[in-house]
C-alpha positions as CSV (number, residue, x, y, z in Angstrom):
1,X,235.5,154.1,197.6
2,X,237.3,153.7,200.9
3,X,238.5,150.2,201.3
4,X,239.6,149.5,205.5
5,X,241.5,146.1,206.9
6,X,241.2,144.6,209.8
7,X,237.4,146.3,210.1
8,X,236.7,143.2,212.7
9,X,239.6,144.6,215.0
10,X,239.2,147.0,217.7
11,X,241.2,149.9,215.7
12,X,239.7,149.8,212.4
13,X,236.4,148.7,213.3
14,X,236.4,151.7,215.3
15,X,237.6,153.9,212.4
16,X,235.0,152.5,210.2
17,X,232.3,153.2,213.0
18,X,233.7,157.1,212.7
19,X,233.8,157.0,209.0
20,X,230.3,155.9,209.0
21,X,229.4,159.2,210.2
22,X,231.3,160.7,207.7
23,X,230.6,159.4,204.4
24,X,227.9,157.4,203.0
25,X,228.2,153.7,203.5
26,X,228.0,152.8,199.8
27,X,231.7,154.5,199.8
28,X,233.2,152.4,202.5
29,X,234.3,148.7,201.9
30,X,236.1,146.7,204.5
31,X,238.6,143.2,203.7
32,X,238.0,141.1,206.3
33,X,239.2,137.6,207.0
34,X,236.0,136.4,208.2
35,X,233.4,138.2,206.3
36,X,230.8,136.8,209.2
37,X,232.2,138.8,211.7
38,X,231.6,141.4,209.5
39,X,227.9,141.6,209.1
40,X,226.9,144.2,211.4
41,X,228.8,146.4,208.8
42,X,227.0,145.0,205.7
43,X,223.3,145.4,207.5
44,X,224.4,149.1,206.9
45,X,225.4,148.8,203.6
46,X,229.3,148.6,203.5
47,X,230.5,146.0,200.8
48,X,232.4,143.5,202.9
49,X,234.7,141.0,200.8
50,X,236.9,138.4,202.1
51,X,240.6,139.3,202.4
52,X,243.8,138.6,204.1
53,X,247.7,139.4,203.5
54,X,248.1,135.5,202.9
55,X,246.1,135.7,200.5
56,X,247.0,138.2,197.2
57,X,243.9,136.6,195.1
58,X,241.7,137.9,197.6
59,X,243.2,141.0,198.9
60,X,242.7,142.1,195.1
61,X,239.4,141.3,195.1
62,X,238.5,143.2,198.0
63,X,240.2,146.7,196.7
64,X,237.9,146.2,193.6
65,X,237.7,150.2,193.1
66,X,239.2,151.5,195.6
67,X,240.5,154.8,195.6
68,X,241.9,155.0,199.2
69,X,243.0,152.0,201.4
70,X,244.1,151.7,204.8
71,X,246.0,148.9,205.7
72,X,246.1,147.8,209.2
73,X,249.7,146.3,211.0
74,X,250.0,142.8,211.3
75,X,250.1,141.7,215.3
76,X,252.2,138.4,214.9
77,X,255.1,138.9,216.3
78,X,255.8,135.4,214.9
79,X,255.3,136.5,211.4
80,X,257.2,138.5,208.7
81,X,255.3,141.5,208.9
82,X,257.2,143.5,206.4
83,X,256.4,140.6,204.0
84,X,252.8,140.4,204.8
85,X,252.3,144.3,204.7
86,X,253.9,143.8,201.0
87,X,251.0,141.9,200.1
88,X,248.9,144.2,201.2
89,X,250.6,147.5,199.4
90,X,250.9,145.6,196.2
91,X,247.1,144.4,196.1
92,X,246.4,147.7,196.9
93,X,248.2,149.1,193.8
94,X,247.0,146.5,191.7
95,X,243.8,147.3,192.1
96,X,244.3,150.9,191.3
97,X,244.2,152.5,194.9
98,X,245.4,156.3,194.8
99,X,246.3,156.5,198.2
100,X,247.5,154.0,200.7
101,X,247.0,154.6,204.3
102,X,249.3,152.4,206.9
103,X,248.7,152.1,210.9
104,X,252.6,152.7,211.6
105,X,253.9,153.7,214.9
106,X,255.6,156.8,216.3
107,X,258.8,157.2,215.8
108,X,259.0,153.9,213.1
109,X,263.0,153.0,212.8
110,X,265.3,150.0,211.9
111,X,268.0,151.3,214.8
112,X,265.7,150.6,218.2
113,X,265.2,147.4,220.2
114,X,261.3,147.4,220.0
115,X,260.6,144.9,217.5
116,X,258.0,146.4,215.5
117,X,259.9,149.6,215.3
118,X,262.1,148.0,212.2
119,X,259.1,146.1,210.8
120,X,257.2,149.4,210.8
121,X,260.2,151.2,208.9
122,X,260.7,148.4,206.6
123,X,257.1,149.1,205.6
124,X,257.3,152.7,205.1
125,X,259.9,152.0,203.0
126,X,257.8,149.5,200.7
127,X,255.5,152.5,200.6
128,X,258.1,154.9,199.4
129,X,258.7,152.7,196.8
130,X,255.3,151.8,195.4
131,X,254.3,155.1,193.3
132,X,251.4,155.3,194.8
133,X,250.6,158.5,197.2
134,X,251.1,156.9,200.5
135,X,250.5,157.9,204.1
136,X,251.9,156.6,207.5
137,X,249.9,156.9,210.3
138,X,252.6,156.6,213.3
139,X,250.2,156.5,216.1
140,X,251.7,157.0,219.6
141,X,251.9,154.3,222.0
142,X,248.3,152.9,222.6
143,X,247.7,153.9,226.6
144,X,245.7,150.7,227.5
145,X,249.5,149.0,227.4
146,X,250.2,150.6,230.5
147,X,247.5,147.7,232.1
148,X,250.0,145.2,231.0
149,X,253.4,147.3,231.9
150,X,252.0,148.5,236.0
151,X,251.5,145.2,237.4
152,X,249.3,144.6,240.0
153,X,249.7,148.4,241.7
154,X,246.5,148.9,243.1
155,X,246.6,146.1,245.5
156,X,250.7,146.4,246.3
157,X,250.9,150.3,246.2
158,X,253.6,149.9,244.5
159,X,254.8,150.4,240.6
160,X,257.8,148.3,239.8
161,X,259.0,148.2,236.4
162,X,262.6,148.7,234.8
163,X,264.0,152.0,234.1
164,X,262.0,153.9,231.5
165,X,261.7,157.4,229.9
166,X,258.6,159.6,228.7
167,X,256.3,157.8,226.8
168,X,253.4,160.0,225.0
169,X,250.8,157.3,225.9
170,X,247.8,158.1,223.3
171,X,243.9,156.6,223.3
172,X,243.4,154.1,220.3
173,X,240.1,155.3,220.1
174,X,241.4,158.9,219.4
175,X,243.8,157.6,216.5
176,X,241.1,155.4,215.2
177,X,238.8,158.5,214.9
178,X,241.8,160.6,213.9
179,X,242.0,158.1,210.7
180,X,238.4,158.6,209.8
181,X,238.8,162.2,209.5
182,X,242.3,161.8,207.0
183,X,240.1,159.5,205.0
184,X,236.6,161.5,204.9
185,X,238.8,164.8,204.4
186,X,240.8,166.2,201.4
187,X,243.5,167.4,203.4
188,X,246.7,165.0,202.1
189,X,249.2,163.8,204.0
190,X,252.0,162.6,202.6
191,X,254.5,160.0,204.4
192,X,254.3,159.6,207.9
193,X,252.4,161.6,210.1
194,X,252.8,161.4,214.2
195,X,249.8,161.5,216.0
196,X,250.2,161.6,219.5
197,X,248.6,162.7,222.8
198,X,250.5,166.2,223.8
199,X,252.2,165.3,226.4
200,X,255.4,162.6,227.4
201,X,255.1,161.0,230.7
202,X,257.7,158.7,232.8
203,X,256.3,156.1,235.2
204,X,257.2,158.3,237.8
205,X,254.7,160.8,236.5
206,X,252.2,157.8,235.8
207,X,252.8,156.8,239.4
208,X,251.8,160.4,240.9
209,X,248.7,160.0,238.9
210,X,247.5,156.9,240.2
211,X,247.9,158.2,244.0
212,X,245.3,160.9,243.0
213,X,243.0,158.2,241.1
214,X,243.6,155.7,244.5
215,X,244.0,158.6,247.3
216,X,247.0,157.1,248.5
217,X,250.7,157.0,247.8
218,X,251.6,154.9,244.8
219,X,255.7,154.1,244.9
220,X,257.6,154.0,241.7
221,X,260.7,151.4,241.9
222,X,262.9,150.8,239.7
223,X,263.7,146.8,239.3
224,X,266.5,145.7,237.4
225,X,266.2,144.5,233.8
226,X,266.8,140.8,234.8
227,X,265.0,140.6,238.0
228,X,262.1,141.8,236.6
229,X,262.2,139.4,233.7
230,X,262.4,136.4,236.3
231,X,259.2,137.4,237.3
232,X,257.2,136.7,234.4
233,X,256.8,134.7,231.6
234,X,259.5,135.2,229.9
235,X,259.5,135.6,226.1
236,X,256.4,138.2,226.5
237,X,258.6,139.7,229.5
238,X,261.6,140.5,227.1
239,X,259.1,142.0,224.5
240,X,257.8,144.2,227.2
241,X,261.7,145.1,228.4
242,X,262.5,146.2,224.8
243,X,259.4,148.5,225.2
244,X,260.9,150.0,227.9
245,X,264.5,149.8,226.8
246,X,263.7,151.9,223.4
247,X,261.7,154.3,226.1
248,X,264.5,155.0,228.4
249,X,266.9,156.1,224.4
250,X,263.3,158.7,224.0
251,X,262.0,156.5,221.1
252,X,258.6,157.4,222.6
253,X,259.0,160.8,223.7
254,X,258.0,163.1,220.4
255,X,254.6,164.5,221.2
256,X,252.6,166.4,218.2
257,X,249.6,168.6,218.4
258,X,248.1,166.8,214.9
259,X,245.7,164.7,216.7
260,X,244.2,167.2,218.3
261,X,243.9,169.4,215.3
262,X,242.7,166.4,213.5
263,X,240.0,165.8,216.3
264,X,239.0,169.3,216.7
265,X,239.8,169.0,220.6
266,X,242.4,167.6,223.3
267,X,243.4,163.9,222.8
268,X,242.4,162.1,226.1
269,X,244.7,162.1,228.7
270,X,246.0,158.3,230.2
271,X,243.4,156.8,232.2
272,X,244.5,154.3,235.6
């Protein structure tokens, strides 16, 4: 059995949806917090069970004979994610899981100032040291973030945003498809495995593109770190400045053509 987190969320729910066509439902299980939101699943015939990090009892419970899981990142920035992602690999060994699969990020590192970069590495390392076959699935930076990095652009003309560097800006819904296919296939992979769109882009680059979508020029300017800030609220502001900060030292710049091997054609390109 293949046992998915987070099935109620837009990336696993989506992977589940491709694994669906994959596999017979009466291999797939999902641990869900609220088994309710769930149901369109268990109509199916997935085996939903309650489960959450917080909750070790549970989590247990819902790996019941599991021979893969995929574990999905926690998205509190507010909460020990290392800690809670734990949890998660130690039910999952517990309950006799061969393989662990983990929803990482590209380029996962403790030296960076994008906060989930560390909490990402600290769980690769809790992986590393389970004994269980693990894989890391560093997906490249979800490209719907650009709608909350661009600002209002299509009514100013205008992009203005702190200095960055080439980001490989991928489509959730190709990584989420990209996991079905790791878990439905026998190909292993072992450790962490990029999967990215295939190419890097600045904001200058992503400016050029949306003059073509808008038919009329679209200026890229560079705002200072601390002005910019002033203009926002601030403690999501600084979050989004360390994205851009980890950007401009190429955290975000690998590309890799795995995705697209996994996929069996090109990753989508960013979308304005």
């Amino acid at each position: 059995m293949i046992v998915i987190t987070g099935a109620t969320g837009a990336l696993n729910g989506a992977t589940v949806e491709h694994l669906l066509e994959r596999v017979p439902a009466e291999r797939i299980g999902v641990s869900v917090r609220d088994v309710a939101k769930a149901q369109h699943f268990a109509e199916r015939g997935v085996r939903v069970r309650q489960g959450s990090y917080e909750d070790p009892a549970a989590l247990r419970n819902s790996f019941a004979g599991a021979e893969k899981v995929l574990l999905v990142s926690s998205n509190d920035p507010h909460a020990d994610g290392a800690s809670l992602h734990r949890a998660g690999i130690e039910a999952a060994v517990a309950a006799g899981a061969q393989r662990i699969l983990y929803t990482s990020h590209q380029n996962s590192r403790m030296d960076t100032p994008f906060p989930p970069g560390p909490e990402h590495a600290a769980t690769e390392r809790i992986l590393a040291e389970s004994g269980v076959a693990w894989t890391a699935l560093r997906n490249g930076f979800y490209a719907h973030s650009l709608g909350w990095l661009l600002g209002n652009w299509r009514e100013t003309g205008v992009i203005s945003a702190p200095a960055d560097g080439p980001v490989s800006w991928t489509h959730r819904a190709d990584v989420a498809e990209a996991a079905a296919v790791i878990l439905a296939g026998d190909r292993a992979f072992d450790g962490p495995v990029t999967l990215t769109a295939r190419r890097a882009v600045t904001f200058d680059d992503v400016a050029e593109i949306a003059s073509r979508v808008s038919g009329r020029e679209v200026k890229r300017v560079v705002a200072d770190d601390e002005q910019w800030i002033a203009g926002e609220s601030e403690e999501m502001a600084r979050l989004k400045l360390t994205m851009f900060q980890a950007a401009r030292q190429g955290h975000f710049a690998e590309t890799s053509p795995v995705l697209a091997e996994l996929l069996g054609r090109e990753p989508n390109d960013i979308t304005l």
